[in-house]
N, C-alpha and C positions, 0 to 999 in steps of 0.2 A: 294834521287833523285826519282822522280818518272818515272811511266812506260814509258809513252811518254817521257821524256828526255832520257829515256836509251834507248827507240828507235831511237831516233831523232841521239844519240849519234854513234849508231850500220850503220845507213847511214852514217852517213858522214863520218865513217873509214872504211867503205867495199861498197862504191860508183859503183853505173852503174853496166849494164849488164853482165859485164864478173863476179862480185864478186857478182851476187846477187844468186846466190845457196848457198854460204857460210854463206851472210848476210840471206836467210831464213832461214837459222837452225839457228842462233843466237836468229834470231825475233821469231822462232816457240818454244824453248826455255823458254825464257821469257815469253811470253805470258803463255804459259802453266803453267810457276810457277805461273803468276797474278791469274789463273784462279782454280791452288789449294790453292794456298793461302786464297781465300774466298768460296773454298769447292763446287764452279760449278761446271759442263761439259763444254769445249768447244762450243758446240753446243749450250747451254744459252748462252755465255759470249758473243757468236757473233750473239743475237736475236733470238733463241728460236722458230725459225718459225716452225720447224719441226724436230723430231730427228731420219728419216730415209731417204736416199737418195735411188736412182736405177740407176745403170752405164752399160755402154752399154760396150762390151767386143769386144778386136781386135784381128783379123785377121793377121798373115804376110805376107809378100807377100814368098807365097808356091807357088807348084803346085796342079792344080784346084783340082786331086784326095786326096790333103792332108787338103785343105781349106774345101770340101766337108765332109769331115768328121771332122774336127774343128767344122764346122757349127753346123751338125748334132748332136753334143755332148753339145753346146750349148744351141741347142733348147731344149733336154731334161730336160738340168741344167736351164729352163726359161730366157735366156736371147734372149729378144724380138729385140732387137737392136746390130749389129752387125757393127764393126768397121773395115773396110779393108782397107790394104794397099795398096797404088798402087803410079804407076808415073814411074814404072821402064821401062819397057813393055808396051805399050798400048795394042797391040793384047791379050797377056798374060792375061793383065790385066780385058779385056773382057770373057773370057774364065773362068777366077776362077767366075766370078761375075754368068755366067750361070752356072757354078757345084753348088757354095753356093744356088741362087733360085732354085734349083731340088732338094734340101732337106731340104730347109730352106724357103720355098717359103711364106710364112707371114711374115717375118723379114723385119723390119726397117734398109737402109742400111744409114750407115756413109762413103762416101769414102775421103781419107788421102791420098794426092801427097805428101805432105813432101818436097815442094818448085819442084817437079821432072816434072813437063810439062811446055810447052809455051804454052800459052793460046790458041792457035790453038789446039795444042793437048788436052787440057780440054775439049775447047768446043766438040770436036769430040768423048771425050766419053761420053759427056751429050747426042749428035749425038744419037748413036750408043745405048746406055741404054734407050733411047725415044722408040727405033725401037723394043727393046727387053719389051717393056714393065714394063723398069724399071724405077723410079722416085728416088734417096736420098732424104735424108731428109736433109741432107747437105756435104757440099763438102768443104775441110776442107783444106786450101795451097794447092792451085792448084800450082802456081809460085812462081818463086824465090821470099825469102822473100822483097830483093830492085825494083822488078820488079811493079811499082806504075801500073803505067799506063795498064798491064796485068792484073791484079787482077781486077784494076778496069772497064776493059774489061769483064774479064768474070764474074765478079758480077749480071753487068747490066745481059748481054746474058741470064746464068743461071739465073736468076728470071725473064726475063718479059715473056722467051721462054720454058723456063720448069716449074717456080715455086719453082727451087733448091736455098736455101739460102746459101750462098761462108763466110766462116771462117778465119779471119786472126789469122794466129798461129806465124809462127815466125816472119810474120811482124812486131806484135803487141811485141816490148821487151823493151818500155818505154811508158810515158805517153807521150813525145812527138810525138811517133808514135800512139798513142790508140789518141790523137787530132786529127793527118794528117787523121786516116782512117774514122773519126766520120765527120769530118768537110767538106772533101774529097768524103762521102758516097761511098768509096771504098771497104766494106765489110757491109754484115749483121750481121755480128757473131764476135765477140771480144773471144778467145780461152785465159783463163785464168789458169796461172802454177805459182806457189808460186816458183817453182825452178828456173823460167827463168824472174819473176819481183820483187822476196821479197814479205813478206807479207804486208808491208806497202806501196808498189807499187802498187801489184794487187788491197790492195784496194780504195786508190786512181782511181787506172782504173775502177773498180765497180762502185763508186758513178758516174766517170761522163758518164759512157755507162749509167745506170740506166736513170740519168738526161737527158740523149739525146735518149733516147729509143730506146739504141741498143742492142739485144740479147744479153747474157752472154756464154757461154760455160767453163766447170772448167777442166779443164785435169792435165796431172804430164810426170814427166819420168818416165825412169826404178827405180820405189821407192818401199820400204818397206813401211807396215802397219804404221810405226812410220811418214812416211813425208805425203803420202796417208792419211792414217788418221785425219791428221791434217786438210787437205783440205776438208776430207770428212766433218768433224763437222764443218767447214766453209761453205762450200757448205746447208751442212742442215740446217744451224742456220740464213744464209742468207734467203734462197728460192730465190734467185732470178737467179737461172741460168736452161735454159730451154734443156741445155744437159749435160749432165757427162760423164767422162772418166777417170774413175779411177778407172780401171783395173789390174794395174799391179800386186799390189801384190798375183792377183790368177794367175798368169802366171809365176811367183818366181818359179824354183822348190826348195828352201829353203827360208825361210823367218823367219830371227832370232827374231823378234817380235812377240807380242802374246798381245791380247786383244786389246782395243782401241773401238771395235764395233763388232757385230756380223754379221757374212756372210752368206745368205743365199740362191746361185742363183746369180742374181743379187740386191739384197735388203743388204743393207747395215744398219745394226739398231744398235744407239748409248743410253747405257745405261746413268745412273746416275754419275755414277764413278766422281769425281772429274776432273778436267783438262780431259790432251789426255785420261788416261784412260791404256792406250800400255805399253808394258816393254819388256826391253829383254829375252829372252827365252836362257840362255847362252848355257842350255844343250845341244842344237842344233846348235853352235858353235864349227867346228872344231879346237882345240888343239891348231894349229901354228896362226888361227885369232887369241884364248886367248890372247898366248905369248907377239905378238905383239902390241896388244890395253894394257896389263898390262907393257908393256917393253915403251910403248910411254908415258903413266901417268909419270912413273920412269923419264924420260927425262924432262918431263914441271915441274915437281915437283923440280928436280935438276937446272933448267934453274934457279928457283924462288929462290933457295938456303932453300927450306924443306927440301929436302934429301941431305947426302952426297954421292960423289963419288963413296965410297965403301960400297953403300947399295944399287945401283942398280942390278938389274938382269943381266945376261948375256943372249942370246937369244938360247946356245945351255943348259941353265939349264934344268933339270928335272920338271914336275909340281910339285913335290915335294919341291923341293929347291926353288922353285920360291914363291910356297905358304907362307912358312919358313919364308923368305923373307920378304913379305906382314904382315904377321903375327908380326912381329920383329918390324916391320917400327910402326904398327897400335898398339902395343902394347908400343910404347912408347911415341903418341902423346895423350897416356891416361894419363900421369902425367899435361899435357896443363890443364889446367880449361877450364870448360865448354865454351857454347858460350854465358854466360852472360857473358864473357870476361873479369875476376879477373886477377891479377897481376901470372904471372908465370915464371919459374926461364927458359926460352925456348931457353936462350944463342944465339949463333948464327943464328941459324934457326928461332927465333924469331925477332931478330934484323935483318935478311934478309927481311923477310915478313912486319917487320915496313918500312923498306926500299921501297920494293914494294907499301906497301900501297902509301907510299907518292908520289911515281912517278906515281899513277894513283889517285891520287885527295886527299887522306888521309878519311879523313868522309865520304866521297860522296860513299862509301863504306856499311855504317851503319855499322859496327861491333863495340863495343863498344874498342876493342883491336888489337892486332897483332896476342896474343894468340887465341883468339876468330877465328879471321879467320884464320888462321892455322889450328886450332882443324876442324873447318868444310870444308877445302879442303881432312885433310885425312880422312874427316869420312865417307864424298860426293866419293870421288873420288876410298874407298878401301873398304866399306862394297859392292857392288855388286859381286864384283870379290873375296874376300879371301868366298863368297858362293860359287861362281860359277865354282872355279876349284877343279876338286876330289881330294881324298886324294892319290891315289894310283898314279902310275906313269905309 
């Protein structure tokens, strides 16, 4: 099969909005293997326009004396553009925006309702930021994301009467909606998230903003380096989005990833490395996450009929036992032949995984066996982990 058919495959079994966080780690996945498989970076696979990005860093909605000093720790660490939240509070919301300019007073502001005003009240802190002397650079869900007719209320207002260009974020969660708001001229800004369109949505959405010359914006949720990342070599490889926001992982206070790009400020610089680049950092995984990311493999692996019954873990074992365990399993899918996929005496467990194969296409597979693919579920699935947990208990 190729890429695109296992994409093409990956939509139409994890469909629409609600599964497309799932279906982007499927598709960011794969790709990433296409893109070690012939020994790129991400950021070439998806045009090479550039291999560093700069992302503006957010704000929550605090209190102004906590925002103020957010700010002020920002501007040190160079980050020239500042992303706040707001929509909760209007008063409030005016108040952190005067603490952040007393110490941040050069910054580029981003403000983020998060669907939390009626367009009356947007416009009134476009109002009211006029008065103070302040301008966004954009203004990002003012209203609720079904609210058509509000957005595109204040779209108009804010650009003909400030100059501030209006973001559809959660509007925007299919291409039938990235039509309605292009077609509509119901926003300037199309707010792009691999987590809330899939990556073969988002870029669908890309080419036809592009073709319709609508501004881009690339943002994410609360993600680690590993999905963050992903977007980021996209974001760079494209060039074509004139704001970033992808922030989170310096706002993590743990982040079990490691590599993928270098951080520095706000300058995000991607090397050569092959594909993403990122890996887990397990060391920096607490103990009972291990357990259970090594207790759930046990379980898919058993679904498949590789493992039996009484070789999985139990989840009050020791790391010890558990390791033991892992060891046992991995030390006896070494009798399997390799994965140029020769005849192997693999009994039951292999006659389960022939099974499998056939109930999911047989070939369509490429392994040249049962054994074959066997040998590389536990080799894929137990060389990270029988590293990553210590020996001592």
């Amino acid at each position: 099969m190729t890429l695109g058919a296992v994409l093409a495959e990956v939509g139409r079994v994890l469909p629409g909005h609600d599964l497309a966080s799932v279906r982007a780690g499927f598709e960011m996945a794969l790709i990433d293997a296409a893109a070690n498989s012939i020994r790129i970076p991400l950021w070439r696979l998806f045009g090479g326009a550039s291999n560093s990005i700069t992302t503006d860093i957010t704000i929550p909605i605090v209190s102004p004396s906590e925002a103020a000093e957010l700010a002020a720790k920002y501007c040190r660490q160079g980050f020239s553009t500042l992303k706040l939240k707001v929509g909760k509070d209007l008063n409030s919301d005016i108040e952190v925006l005067r603490a952040i300019r007393s110490v941040h007073p050069d910054c580029s502001f981003i403000l983020d309702a998060n669907e939390g005003y009626k367009s009356h009240q947007a416009i009134e802190v476009l109002d009211k930021l006029h008065v103070m002397g302040v301008t966004p650079i954009l203004f990002e869900q003012p209203v609720h994301r079904d609210d058509w007719e509000g957005l595109h209320v204040v779209s108009h207002i804010a650009k003909d009467k400030y100059g501030v260009s209006v973001a559809a974020d959660e509007s925007c969660r299919s291409i039938t909606d990235a039509h309605k708001i292009i077609q509509g001229n119901l926003a300037h800004v199309i707010n792009i998230k691999l987590a809330k369109l899939g990556v073969i949505g988002a870029l669908e959405i890309i080419n036809i903003a592009r073709e319709a010359g609508v501004t881009l914006m690339i943002g994410g949720m609360v993600e680690t380096r590993l999905a963050m990342g992903f977007s980021g070599h996209l974001a760079a490889g494209l060039g074509c989005f004139s704001f970033i926001d992808l922030d989170t992982p310096l706002l993590l206070s743990e982040d079990p990833v490691i590599g993928g790009y270098e951080a520095s400020g706000a300058i995000y610089k991607f090397n050569n490395s092959r594909g993403h680049g990122g890996f887990l950092h397990w060391d920096s995984i607490s103990w009972p996450a291990k357990k259970l990311y090594v207790f759930s493999k046990f379980r898919r692996l058993l679904r498949r009929g590789v493992c039996n019954e009484d070789e999985q873990p139990s989840l009050k074992e020791s790391k010890g036992m558990m390791k033991q365990r892992l060891l046992d399993l991995f030390a006896s899918s070494q009798s399997v032949e390799d994965e140029g996929g020769s005849n192997s005496s693999s009994g039951d467990n292999g006659r389960a995984v022939e099974a499998l194969m056939a109930r999911r296409g047989g070939g369509a597979w490429r392994f040249r066996s049962a054994a074959g693919l066997r040998c590389r579920l536990l080799r894929r699935a137990w060389r990270p982990v029988l590293v990553a947990i210590p020996e001592s208990d």
